[in-house]
C-alpha positions as CSV (number, residue, x, y, z in Angstrom):
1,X,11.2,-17.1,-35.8
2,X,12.9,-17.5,-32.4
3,X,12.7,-20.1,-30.0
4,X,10.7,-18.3,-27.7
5,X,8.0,-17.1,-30.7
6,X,7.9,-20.6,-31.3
7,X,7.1,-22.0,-28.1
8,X,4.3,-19.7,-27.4
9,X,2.3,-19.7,-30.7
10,X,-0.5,-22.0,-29.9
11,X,-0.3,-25.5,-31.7
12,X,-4.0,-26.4,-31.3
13,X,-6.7,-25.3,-33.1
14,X,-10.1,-24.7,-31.1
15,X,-11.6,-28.3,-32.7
16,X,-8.8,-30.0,-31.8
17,X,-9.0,-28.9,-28.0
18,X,-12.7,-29.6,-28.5
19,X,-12.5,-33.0,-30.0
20,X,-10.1,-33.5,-26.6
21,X,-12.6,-33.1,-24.5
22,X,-15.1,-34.9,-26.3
23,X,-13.0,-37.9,-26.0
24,X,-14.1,-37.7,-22.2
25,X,-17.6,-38.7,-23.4
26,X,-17.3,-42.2,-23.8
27,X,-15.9,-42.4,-20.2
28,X,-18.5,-40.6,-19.0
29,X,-21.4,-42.6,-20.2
30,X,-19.6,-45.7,-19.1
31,X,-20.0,-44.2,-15.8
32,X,-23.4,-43.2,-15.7
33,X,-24.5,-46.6,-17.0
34,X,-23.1,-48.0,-13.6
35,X,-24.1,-45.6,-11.1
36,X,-27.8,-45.5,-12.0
37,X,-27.6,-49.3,-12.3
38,X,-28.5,-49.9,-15.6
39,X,-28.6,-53.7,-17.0
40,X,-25.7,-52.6,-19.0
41,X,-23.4,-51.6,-16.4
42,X,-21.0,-54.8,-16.2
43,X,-20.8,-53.9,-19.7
44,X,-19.9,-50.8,-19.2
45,X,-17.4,-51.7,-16.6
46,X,-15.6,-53.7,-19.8
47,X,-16.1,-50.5,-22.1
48,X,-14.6,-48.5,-20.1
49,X,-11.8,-50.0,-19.3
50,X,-11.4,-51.2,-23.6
51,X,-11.9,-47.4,-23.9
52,X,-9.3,-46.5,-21.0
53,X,-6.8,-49.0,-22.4
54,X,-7.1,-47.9,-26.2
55,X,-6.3,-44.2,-25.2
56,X,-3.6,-45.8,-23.0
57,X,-2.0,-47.4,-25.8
58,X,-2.6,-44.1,-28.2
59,X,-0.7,-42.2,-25.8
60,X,2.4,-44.8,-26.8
61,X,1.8,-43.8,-30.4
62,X,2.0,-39.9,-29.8
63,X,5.0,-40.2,-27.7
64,X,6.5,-42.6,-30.6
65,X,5.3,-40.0,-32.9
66,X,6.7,-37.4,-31.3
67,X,10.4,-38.9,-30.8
68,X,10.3,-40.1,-34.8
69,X,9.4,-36.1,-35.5
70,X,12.0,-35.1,-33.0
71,X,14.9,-36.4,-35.0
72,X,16.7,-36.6,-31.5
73,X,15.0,-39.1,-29.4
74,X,17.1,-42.3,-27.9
75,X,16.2,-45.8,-28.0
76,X,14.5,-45.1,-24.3
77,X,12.1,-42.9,-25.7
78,X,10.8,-45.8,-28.3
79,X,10.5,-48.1,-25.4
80,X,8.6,-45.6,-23.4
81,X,6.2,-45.8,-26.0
82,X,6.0,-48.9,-26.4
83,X,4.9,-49.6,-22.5
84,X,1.4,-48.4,-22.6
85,X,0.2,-51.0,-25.1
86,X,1.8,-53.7,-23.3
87,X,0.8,-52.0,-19.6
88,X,-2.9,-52.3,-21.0
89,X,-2.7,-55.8,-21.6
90,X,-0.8,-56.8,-18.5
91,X,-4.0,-55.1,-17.2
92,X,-6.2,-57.1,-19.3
93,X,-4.9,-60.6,-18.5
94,X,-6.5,-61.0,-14.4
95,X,-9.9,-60.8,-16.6
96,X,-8.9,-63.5,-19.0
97,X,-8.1,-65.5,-16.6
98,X,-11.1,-65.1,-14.3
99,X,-9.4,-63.6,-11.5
100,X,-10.3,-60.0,-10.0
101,X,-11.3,-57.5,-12.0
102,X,-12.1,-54.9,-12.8
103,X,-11.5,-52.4,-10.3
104,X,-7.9,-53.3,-9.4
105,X,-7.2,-53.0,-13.2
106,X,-9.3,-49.6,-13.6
107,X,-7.9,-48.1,-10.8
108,X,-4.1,-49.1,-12.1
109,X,-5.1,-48.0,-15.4
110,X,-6.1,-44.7,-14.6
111,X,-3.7,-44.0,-12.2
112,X,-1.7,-44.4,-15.1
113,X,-3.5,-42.2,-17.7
114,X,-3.8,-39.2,-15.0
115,X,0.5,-39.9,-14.3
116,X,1.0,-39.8,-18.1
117,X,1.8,-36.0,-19.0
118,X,4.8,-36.7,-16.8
119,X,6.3,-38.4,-19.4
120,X,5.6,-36.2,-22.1
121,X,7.3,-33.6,-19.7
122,X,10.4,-36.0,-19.1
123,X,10.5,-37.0,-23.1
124,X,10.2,-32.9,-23.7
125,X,9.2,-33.4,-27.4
126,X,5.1,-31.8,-26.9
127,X,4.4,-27.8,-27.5
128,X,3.6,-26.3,-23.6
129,X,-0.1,-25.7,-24.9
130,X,-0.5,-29.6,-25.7
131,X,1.2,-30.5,-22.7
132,X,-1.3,-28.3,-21.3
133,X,-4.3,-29.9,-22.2
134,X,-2.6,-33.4,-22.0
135,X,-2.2,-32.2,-18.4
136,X,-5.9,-31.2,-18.1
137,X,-8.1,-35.0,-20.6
138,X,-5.2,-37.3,-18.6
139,X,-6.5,-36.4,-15.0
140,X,-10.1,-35.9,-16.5
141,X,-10.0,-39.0,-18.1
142,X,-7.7,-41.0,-14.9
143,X,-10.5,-39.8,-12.7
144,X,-13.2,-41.2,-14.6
145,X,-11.7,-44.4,-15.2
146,X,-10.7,-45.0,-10.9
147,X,-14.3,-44.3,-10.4
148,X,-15.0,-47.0,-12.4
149,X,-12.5,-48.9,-10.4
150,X,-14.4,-47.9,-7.4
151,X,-17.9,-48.9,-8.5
152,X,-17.1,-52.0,-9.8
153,X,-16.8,-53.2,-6.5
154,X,-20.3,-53.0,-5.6
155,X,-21.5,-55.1,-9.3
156,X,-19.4,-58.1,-8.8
């Protein structure tokens, strides 16, 4: 096989890309629990962001992943992966302490996820058709989670 025969055979199969999406779910209900005002919905301000900040970190692990499968990736590549996790906690630690949160933190956070792909792009280890639908669960995912940033405004 050529390098181009390689690049365009698909990587993902169809439950992969639909397990992707499904991983939107969570954020989702998290959502809908605070905009109808359910009793739940300072809890779900906390899921959310747990959930936000768990596929944060993951992200660290696929790009580590990646660069380990690479065979060519730099020491800047393993601490590129290594800044979500610590990103997420950074983001967790205003709540610890009782100061503001959690909108500043949601909206950082998913600033962050939708900006992720970016990476992959600059680290250039993914396939184009994951970097594709990295491109398409960040910013569905980094929407969900400011507009959790947004509502938790009005619940504080």
């Amino acid at each position: 096989m050529d390098a181009k025969t390689t690049l365009s055979t698909p990587s993902l199969s169809g439950a992969a890309r639909a397990l992707g999406y499904a991983g939107l779910l969570p954020q989702i209900l998290c959502l809908g629990l605070v905009l109808i005002g359910h009793e739940w919905r300072y809890s779900a301000l906390a899921g959310g962001f747990a959930y936000a900040a768990a596929i944060f970190s993951f992200l660290g692990g696929v790009w580590w992943g990646q660069a380990v499968q690479s065979g060519r990736a730099t020491t800047g590549a393993y601490a590129i992966a290594v800044m979500p996790s610590l990103i997420a906690v950074a983001l967790f630690m205003p709540w610890s302490f009782g100061w503001e949160w959690p909108g500043p933190a949601l909206m950082y956070l998913g600033t962050l996820i939708a900006l992720s792909p970016l990476v992959d792009r600059a680290l250039g280890f993914a396939a184009p058709d994951f970097l594709r639908l990295r491109w398409q669960l960040s910013a569905g995912l980094g929407a969900l989670t400011i507009a959790l940033g947004f509502t938790a405004g009005s619940i504080i």
